[in-house]
Wavefront OBJ file of the C-alpha trace (Angstrom):
o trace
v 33.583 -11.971 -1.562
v 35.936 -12.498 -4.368
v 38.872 -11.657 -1.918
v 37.483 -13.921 0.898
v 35.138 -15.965 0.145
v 33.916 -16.652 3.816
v 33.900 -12.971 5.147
v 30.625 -13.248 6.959
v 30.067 -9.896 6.541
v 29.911 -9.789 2.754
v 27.154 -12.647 2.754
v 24.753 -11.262 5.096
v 25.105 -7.903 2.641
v 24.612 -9.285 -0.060
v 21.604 -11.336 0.956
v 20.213 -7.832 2.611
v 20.276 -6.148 -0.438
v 18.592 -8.995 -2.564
v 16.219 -8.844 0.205
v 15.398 -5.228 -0.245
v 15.443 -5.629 -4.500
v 12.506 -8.380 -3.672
v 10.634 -6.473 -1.109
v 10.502 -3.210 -3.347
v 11.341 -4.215 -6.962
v 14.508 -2.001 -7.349
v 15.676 -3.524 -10.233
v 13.082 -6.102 -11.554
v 15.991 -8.697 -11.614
v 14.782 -10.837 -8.585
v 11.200 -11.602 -8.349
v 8.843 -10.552 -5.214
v 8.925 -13.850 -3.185
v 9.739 -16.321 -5.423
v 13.892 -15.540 -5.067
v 13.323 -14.482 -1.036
v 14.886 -18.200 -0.328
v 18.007 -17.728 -2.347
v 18.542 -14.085 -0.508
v 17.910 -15.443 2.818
v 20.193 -18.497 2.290
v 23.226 -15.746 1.557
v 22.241 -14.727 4.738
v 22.322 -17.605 6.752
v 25.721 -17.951 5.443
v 26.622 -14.605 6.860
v 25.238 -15.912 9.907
v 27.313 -19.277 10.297
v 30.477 -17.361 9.434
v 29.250 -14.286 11.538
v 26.897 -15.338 14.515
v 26.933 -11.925 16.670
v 26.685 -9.560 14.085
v 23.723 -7.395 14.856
v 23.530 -6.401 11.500
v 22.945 -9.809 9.639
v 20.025 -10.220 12.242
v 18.415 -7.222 10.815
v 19.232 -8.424 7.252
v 16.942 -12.136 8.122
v 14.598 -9.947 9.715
v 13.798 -8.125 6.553
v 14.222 -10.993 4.501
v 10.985 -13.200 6.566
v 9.098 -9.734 6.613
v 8.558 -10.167 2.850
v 7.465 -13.431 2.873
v 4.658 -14.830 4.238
v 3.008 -17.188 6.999
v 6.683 -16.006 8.536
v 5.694 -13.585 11.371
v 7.882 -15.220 14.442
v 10.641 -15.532 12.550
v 10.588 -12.197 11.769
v 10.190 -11.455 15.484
v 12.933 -14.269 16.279
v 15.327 -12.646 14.052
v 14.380 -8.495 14.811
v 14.748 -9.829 18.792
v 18.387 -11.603 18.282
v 19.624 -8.316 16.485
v 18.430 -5.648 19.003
v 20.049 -8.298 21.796
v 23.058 -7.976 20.139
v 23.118 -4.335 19.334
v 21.038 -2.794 21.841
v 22.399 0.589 20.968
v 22.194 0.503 17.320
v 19.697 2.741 16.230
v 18.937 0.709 13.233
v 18.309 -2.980 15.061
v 15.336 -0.929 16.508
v 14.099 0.427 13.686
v 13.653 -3.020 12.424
v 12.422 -4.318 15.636
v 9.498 -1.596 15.057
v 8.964 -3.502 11.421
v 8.749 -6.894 13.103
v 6.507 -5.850 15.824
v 3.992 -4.121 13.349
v 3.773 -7.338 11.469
v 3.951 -9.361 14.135
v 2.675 -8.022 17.288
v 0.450 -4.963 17.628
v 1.137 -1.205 16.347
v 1.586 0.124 19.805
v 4.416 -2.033 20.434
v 5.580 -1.053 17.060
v 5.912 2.565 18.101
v 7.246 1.819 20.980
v 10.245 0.345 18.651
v 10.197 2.953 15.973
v 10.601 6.084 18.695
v 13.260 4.810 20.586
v 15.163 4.440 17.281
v 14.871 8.003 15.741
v 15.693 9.311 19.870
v 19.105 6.953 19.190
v 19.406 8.884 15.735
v 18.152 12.848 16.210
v 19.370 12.933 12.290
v 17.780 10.334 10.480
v 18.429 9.131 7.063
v 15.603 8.700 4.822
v 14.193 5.723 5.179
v 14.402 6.131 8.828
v 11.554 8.991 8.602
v 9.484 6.407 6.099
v 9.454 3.982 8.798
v 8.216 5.878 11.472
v 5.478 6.957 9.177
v 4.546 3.960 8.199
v 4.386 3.286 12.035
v 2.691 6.164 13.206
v -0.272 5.675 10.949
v -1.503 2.126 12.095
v -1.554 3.898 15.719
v -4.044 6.768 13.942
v -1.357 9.290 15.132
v -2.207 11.125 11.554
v -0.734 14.557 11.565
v 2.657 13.091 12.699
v 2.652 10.360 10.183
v 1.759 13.284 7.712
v 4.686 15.433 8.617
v 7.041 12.504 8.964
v 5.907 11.073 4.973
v 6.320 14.830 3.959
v 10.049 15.316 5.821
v 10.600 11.905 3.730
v 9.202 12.725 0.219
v 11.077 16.371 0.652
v 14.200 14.687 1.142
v 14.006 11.821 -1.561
v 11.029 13.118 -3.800
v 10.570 9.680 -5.667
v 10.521 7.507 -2.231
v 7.238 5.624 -3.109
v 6.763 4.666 0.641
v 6.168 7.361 1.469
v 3.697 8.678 -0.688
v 2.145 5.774 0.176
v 1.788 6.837 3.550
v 0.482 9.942 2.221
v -2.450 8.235 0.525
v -3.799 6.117 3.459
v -3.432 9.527 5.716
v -4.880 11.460 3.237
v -7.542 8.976 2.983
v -8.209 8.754 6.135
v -8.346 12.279 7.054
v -10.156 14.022 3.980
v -11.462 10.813 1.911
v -11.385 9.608 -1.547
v -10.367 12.644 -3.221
v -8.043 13.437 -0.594
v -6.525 9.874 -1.304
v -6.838 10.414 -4.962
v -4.795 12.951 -5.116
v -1.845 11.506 -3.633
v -1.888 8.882 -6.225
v -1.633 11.086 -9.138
v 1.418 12.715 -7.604
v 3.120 9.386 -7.868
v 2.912 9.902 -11.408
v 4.792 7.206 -13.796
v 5.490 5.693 -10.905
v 2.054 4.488 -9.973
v 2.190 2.543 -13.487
v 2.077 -1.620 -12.694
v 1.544 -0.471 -9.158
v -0.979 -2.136 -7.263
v -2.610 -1.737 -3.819
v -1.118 -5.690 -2.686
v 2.216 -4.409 -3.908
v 2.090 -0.970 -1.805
v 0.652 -2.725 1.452
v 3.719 -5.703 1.208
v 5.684 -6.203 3.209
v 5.432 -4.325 6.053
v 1.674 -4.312 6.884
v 0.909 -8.224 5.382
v 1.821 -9.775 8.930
v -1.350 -7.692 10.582
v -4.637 -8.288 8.735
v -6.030 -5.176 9.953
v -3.733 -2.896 9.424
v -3.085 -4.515 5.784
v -7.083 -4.212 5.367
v -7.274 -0.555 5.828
v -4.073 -0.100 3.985
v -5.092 -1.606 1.132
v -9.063 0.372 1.407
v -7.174 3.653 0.868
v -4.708 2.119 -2.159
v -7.963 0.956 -4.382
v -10.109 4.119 -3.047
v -7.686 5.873 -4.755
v -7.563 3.903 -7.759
v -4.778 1.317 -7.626
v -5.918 -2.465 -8.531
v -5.423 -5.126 -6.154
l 1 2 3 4 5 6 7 8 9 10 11 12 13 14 15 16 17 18 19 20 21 22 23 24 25 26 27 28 29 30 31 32 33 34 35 36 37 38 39 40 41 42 43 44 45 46 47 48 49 50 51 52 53 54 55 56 57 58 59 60 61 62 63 64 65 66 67 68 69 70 71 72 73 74 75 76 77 78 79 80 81 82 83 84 85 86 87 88 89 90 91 92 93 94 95 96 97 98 99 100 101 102 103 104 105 106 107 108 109 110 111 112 113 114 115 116 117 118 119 120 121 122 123 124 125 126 127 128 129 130 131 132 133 134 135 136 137 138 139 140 141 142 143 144 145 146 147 148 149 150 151 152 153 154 155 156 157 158 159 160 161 162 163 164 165 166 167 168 169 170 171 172 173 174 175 176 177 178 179 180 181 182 183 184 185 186 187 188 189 190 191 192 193 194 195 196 197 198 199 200 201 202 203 204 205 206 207 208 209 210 211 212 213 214 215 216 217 218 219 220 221 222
């Protein structure tokens, strides 16, 4: 941005990874929704310098999934970037984010699969999406091995022990759930079940409800 201060490109970035630092507290620097406006507006001036870039679609997308009341926007923005990249793996991963929250969990799947068949070697957070997919549609054991592929690859990758605790939860109980928790270690410290369930469940009340059930059974405060 220095060089060129209207490289579209650069904006849309920028405003993505603000995004993400709000939706998961990376750094503590930008609060959890009260700076979402000033990432998505560094977006939207990606956008007006770079309309048909797939990619700063995506980066709105995950920008309105963290903040809420915002659900067809979401949609609006997860639809524009898989009709402009309809074979980028990615734009579908996201489309699987903005139909959970938006839609229903079957469509979400729907979504999430035919992005990991586009990309047979996923990164990481690839696998912790489909997890956190797979669960909602009580497909269990897969969301189980998918959060476990996830955590063996990136070992401190809270969403997916996350996963682990509502699956646990769900398949053994409390102490199941429990357990999961305490192998978050100093990382569960000023978590809390609101924070582990946002943003990607908040846009479906039941699937947020049962999410957050599993996060207190297992000791987390709201």
């Amino acid at each position: 941005m220095a060089t060129d201060p209207n490289y579209g490109p650069a904006w849309w970035a920028l405003g993505w990874l603000n995004a993400v630092d709000v939706n998961l507290g990376l750094t503590n620097e930008w609060g959890r929704v009260e700076r979402m406006p000033e990432a998505i507006a560094q977006i939207n001036r990606g956008i007006e310098l770079d309309p048909n870039a797939s990619g700063a679609w995506q980066a709105l997308m995950v920008a309105y999934v963290g903040m809420p009341g915002t659900n067809e926007k979401v949609l609006a923005a997860a639809q524009r970037a898989v009709e402009l990249g309809p074979g980028d793996a990615e734009a579908w991963l996201f489309h699987s984010i903005a139909l959970l929250s938006a839609r229903t969990p079957a469509e979400a799947l729907h979504s999430v699969e035919r992005a990991m068949t586009m990309n047979p070697i996923p990164p990481v957070y690839f696998t912790a999406i489909h997890a956190q997919v797979l669960w909602p549609n009580k497909r269990y054991e897969a969301a189980r091995r998918e959060a476990e592929e996830c955590l063996r690859k990136a070992p401190l990758f809270r969403p997916c022990r996350v996963v682990l605790i509502v699956v646990e939860g769900e398949l053994g109980g409390v102490d199941a759930a429990r357990a999961q928790l305490a192998a978050l270690g100093v990382q569960a410290k000023g978590f809390s079940a609101s924070q582990a369930c946002a943003p990607q469940y908040q846009g479906s009340a039941s699937v947020y409800e049962r999410c957050v059930k599993w996060m207190q059974a297992a000791g987390l405060p709201l």
